[in-house]
LUMTORNU-963534 format. One record per residue (C-alpha): x negated, y, z. Coordinates in steps of 0.2 Angstrom, whole numbers, padded with zeros to 4 digits, always signed. Last residue first. Example, Ala and Ser with C-alpha at 12.3 -4.5 7.8 and 13.67 -1.06 7.14 Angstrom:
# LUMTORNU-963534
-0068-0005+0036-0062-0022+0039
//
This chain:
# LUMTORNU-963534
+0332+0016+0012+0326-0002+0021+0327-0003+0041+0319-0021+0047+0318-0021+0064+0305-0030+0075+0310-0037+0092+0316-0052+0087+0328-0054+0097+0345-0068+0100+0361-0070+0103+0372-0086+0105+0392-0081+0108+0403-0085+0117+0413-0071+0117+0410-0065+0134+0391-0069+0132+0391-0058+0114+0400-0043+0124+0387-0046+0139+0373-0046+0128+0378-0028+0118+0382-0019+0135+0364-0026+0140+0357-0019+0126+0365-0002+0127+0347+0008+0127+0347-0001+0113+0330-0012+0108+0337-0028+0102+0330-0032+0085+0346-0040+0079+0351-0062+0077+0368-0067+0081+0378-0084+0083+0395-0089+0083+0402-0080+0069+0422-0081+0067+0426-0063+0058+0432-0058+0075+0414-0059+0080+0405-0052+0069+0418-0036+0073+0414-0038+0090+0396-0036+0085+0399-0022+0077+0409-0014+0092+0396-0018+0105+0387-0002+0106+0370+0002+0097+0368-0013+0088+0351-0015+0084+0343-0016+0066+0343-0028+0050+0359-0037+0058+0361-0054+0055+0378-0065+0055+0378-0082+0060+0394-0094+0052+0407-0106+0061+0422-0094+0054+0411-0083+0041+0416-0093+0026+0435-0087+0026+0449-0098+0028+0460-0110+0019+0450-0109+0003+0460-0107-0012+0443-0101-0021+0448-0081-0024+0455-0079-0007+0440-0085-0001+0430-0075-0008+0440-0060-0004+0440-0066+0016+0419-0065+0013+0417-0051+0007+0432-0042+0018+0417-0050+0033+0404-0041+0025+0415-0026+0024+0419-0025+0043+0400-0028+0049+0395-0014+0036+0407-0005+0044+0402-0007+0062+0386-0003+0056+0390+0015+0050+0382+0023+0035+0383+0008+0025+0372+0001+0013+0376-0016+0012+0389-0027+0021+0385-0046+0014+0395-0060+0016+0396-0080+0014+0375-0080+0014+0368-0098+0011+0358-0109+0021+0371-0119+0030+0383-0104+0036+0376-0085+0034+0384-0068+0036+0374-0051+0033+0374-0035+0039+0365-0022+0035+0366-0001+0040+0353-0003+0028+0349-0008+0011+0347-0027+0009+0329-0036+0010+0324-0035+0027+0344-0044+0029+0340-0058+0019+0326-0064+0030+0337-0063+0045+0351-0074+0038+0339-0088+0037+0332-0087+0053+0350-0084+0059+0355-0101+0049+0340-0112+0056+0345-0106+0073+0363-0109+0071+0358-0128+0065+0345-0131+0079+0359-0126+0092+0359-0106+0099+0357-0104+0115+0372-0098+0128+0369-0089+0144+0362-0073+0131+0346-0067+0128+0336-0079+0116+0318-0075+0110+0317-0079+0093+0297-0079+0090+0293-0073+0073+0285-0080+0060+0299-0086+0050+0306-0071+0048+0292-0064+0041+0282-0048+0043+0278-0040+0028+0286-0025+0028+0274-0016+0015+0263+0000+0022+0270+0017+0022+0266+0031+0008+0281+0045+0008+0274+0057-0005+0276+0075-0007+0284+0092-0014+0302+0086-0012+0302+0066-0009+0293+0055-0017+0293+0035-0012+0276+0027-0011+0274+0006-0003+0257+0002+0002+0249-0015+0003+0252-0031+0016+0253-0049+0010+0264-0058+0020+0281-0061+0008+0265-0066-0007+0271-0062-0021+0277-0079-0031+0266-0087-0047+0268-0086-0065+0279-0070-0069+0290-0078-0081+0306-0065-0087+0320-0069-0095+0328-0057-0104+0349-0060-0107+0353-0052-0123+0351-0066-0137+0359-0078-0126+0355-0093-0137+0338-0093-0130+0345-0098-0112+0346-0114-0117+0330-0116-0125+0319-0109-0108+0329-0121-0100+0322-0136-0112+0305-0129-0111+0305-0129-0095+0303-0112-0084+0290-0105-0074+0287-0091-0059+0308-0086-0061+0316-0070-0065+0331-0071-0075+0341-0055-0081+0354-0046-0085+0367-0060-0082+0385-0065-0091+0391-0078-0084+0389-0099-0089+0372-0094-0093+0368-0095-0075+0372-0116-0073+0365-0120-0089+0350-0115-0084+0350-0123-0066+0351-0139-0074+0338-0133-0088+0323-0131-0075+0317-0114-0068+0301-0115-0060+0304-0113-0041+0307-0097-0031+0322-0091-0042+0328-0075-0046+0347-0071-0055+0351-0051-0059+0368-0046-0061+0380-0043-0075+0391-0053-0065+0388-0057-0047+0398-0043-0041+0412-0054-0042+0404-0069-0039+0402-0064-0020+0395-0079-0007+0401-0094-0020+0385-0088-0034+0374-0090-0019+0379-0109-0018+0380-0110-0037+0361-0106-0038+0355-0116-0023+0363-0130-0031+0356-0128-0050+0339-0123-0039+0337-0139-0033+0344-0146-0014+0349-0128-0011+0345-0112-0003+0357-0098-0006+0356-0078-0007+0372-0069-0015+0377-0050-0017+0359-0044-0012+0356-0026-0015+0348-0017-0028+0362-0012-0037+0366-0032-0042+0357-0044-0034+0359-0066-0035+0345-0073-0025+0343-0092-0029+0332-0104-0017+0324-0122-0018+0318-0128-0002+0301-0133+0009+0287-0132-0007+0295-0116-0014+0295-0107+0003+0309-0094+0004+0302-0077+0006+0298-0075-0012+0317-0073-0016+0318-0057-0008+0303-0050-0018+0311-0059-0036+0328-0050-0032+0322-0034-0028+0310-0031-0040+0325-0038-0054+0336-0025-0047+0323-0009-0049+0317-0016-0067+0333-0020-0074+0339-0002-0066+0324+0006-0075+0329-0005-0092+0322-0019-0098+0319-0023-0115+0331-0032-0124+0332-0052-0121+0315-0065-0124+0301-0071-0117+0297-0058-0108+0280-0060-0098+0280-0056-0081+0262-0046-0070+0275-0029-0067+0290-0038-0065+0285-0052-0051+0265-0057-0043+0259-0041-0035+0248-0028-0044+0229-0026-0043+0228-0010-0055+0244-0005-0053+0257-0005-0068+0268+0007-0072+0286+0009-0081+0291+0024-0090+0307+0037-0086+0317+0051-0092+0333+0055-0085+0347+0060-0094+0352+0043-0096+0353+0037-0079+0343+0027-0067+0330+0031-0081+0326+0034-0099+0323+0024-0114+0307+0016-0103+0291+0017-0109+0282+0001-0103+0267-0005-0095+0258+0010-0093+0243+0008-0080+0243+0013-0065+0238+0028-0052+0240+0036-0033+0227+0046-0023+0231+0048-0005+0219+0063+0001+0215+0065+0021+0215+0046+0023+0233+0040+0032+0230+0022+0039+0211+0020+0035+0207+0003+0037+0190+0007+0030+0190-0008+0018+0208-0002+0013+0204+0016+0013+0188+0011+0002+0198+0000-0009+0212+0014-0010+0197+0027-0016+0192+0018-0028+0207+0013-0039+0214+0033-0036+0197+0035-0047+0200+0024-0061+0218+0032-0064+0211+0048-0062+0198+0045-0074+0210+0035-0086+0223+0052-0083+0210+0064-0088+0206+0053-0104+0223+0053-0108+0225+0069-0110+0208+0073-0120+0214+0060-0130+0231+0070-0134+0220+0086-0136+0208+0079-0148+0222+0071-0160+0232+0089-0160+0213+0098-0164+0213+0086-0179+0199+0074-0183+0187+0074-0196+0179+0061-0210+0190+0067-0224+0205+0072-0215+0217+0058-0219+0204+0046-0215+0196+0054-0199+0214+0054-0193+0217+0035-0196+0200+0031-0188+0201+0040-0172+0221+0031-0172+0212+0015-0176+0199+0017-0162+0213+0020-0149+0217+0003-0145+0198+0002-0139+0198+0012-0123+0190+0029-0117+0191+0038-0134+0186+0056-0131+0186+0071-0149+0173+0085-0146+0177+0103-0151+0192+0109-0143+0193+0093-0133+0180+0105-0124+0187+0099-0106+0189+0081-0112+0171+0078-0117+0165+0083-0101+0177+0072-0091+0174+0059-0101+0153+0061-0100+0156+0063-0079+0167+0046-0079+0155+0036-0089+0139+0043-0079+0147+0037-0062+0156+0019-0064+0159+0009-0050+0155-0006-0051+0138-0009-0040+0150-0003-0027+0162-0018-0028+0149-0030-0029+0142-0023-0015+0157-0024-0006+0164-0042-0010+0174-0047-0027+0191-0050-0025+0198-0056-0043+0207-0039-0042+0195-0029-0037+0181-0035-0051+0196-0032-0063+0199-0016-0056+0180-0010-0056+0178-0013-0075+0166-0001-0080+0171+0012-0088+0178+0015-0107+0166+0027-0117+0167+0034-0133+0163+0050-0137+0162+0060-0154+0153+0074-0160+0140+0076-0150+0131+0092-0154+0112+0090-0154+0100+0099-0137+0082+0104-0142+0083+0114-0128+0081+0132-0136+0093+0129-0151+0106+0121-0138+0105+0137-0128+0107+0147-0144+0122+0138-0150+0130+0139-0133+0127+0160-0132+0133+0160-0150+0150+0150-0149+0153+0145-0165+0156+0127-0156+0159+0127-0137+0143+0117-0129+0150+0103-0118+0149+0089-0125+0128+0091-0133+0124+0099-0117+0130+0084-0108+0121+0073-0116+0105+0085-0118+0109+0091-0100+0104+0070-0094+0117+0061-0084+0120+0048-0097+0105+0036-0091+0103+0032-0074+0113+0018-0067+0105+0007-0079+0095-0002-0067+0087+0010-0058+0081+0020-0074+0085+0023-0092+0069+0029-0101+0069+0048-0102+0068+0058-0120+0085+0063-0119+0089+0059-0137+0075+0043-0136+0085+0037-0121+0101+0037-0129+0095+0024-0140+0099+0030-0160+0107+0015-0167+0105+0008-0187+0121-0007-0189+0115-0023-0191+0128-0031-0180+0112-0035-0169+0109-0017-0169+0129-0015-0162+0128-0027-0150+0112-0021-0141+0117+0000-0142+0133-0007-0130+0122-0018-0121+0109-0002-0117+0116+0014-0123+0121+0020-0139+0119+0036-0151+0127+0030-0170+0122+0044-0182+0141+0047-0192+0138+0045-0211+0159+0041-0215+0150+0022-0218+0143+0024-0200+0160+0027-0193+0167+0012-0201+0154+0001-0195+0157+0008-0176+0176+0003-0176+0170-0013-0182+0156-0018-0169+0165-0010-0157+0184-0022-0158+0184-0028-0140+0166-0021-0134+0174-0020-0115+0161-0011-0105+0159+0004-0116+0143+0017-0123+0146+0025-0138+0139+0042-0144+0146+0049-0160+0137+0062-0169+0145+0069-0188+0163+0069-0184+0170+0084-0194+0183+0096-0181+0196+0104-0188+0202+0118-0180+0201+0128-0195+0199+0147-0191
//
């Protein structure tokens, strides 16, 4: 039995009429009857094209304000009946119910109206409810009916029909019928987080979760892992809203690093300082501020250039050409950067491989959202860090306060430390980091192999001694005995920023007061795994 199916009925009825009037011309020159509703039936009759109005197949008017007009059993009857099926055909016979043939329908656009912040009832008034019912339909007898729920599929439809004189393939029907499942679930995970959001819903009973496809990846953290790319449907400002201008294409680790980088680099205020985040692996290897961006750069280059190469560069300011020339000197994956100059943009063309990437604007550091992480059988779903270094209060706990410059430094310090994989410990002196311990399962050693960073980079520069005398040093989480601090301060740090909230605190402040050093809280941790 041929599972070719001819399209003799079409019913369209879309939101976005990007190429309609075409995709419908060609239909109605294979002899397809053209069934419409409303301002999709509008376009096309002013196209010239004859359309059947829905209402005239169902024999009811549309009503209450469009939202009634699909939902009728001689729509759904015409999806849903199985061909050659004899209980179906009779039915249909009964009823007066035609077979649709082929269905088009892409929804209304509630993720554009969420993500220019639209208020409640606008919100509501856009969801769809007859487009995702007709989808649904069609896509459970993709045996019979062929679903196209967005334009750039028409030429595929077309392409098929063409090769199979006016008939799509039962391969063709199943691979839309996929998709369209996945639109619908896609649309409907959109919904249901803007009512858990406008509900303040911490853990709703169900947690949907979809995006978009942005990219197919060639595989993943390594290469027998497959992997794609996906985009939200109200996403942050960084990978996922750039444009490439130019390099390969971004690999999952690309991706990974250049999130972390740009989120990082976010936290510093573009219209107080320029900054430069240099990451490799996901963590932080160099985080500066600067007087521009070609400073800031070469400031968090000094912290660990090493591990800066083949690393990923972001930058809080548009990128101008000083600050070009300064990162092409090294090999890099990638530059991330809200703008960039024309002159930088053609400085940095001459590395064919090197992507830059342009995301327009910063995340907001404050914004909250979710963040989703799977584990086995399940999904971890927490809210974003967003608290900021710079809005918290410092409270001081030892005899000695810090000056103005240590407190700048430790403010500084603190917001690399949220971004760095714990244990975490990071050194800083005059807004730049001089060593970074990441990742470690003790925080005494992540204290030790900060300061190692720091006496290597010394080594390599001729310096006489390491960064980290005179420096702060952060810690992402409390110490839980003295040791680490100890550490810190052996490594010449004379100022320290943590959480606090050991049962050993008072162990911890009286180490730091007998080594005169300046400690403060902040009372909010910043673990990241």
């Amino acid at each position: 039995m041929s599972t070719l199916r001819p399209i003799v009925r079409a019913l369209l009825s879309v939101s976005d009429k990007t190429g309609l009037v075409d995709f419908a011309r060609t239909l109605a020159g294979y002899g397809v009857e053209l069934v419409s509703t409303g301002g999709t039936a509008k376009t096309l009759k002013e196209a010239g094209l004859k359309v059947r109005d829905v209402s005239e197949l169902t024999g009811f008017p549309e009503m209450m304000d469009g939202r009634v007009k699909t939902l009728h059993p001689k729509v759904h009857g015409g999806l849903l009946a199985i061909r050659g099926n004899a209980e179906h055909e009779g039915a249909m016979s009964d009823h007066g119910i035609l077979p649709i043939d082929l269905l088009v329908v892409n929804l209304y656009p509630f993720e554009e109206v969420l993500r220019r912040g639209a208020d409640y009832d606008e919100m509501v008034e856009n969801i769809d409810i007859g487009g995702p019912a007709m989808i649904r339909a069609a896509s459970k007898n993709h045996a019979d009916i062929t679903v196209v729920v967005e334009p750039e599929d028409y030429e595929t439809v077309l392409a098929d029909m063409a090769a199979l004189e006016g008939a799509t393939s039962h391969k063709l029907r199943k691979r839309l019928a996929a998709k369209a499942f996945a639109r619908t679930g896609a649309y409907d995970a959109a919904i249901s987080g803007w009512f858990a959001d406008v509900l303040e819903e911490d853990a709703p009973s169900f947690r949907a979760v979809g995006g978009r496809l942005r990219q197919a990846l060639r595989y993943g953290e390594n290469p027998h892992q497959k992997a794609a790319f996906y985009a939200l449907p109200v996403p942050r400002a960084g990978v996922a809203t750039a444009r490439q201008l130019q390099g390969k294409e971004l690999s999952y680790n690309n991706i990974n690093d250049t999130d972390a980088a740009f989120e990082l680099v976010a936290e510093f205020d573009p219209a107080k300082t320029a900054a430069c985040v240099i990451v490799k692996h996901a963590n932080p290897c160099g985080v500066a501020q600067g007087a521009g961006l070609a400073d800031a750069y070469r400031r968090a280059l000094a912290c660990d250039s090493t591990s800066a190469f083949g690393g990923i560069v972001a930058v809080n300011r548009p990128l101008d050409a000083e600050a070009a020339a300064e990162i092409v000197k090294i090999f890099t994956e990638v530059i991330i950067a809200p703008e960039a100059s024309e002159e930088a943009i053609a400085l940095i063309a001459a590395k064919k491989n090197l992507r830059l990437l342009l995301t327009g604007g910063l995340p907001d550091p404050r914004a909250e959202g979710l963040t989703v992480k799977s584990v086995a059988g399940g999904l971890l779903v927490q809210t974003r860090d967003h608290i900021v270094a710079d809005d918290l209060d410092f409270k001081v706990v030892t005899r000695r306060a810090p000056s103005a410059a240590e407190l700048a430094d430790l403010r500084f310090a603190f917001k690399v430390a949220k971004h760095v994989k714990s244990n975490t410990i990071v050194y800083a002196k005059n807004g730049a980091t001089v060593g970074i311990g990441a990742g470690q399962m003790s925080r005494v050693d992540a204290a030790r192999i900060a300061a190692r960073k720091a006496e290597d980079a010394a080594h390599e520069t001729g310096a006489s001694a390491p960064a980290t005398r005179g420096s702060v040093v952060a810690s992402d989480a409390f110490f839980p005995f003295a040791d680490g601090l100890l550490v810190a301060a052996e490594a010449g740090a004379t100022a320290v920023v943590q959480p606090g909230g050991s049962v050993r605190d008072d162990e911890v402040i009286k180490a730091a007061d007998d080594a005169g050093l300046a400690m403060v809280f902040t009372g909010v941790r910043h673990f990241r795994h």
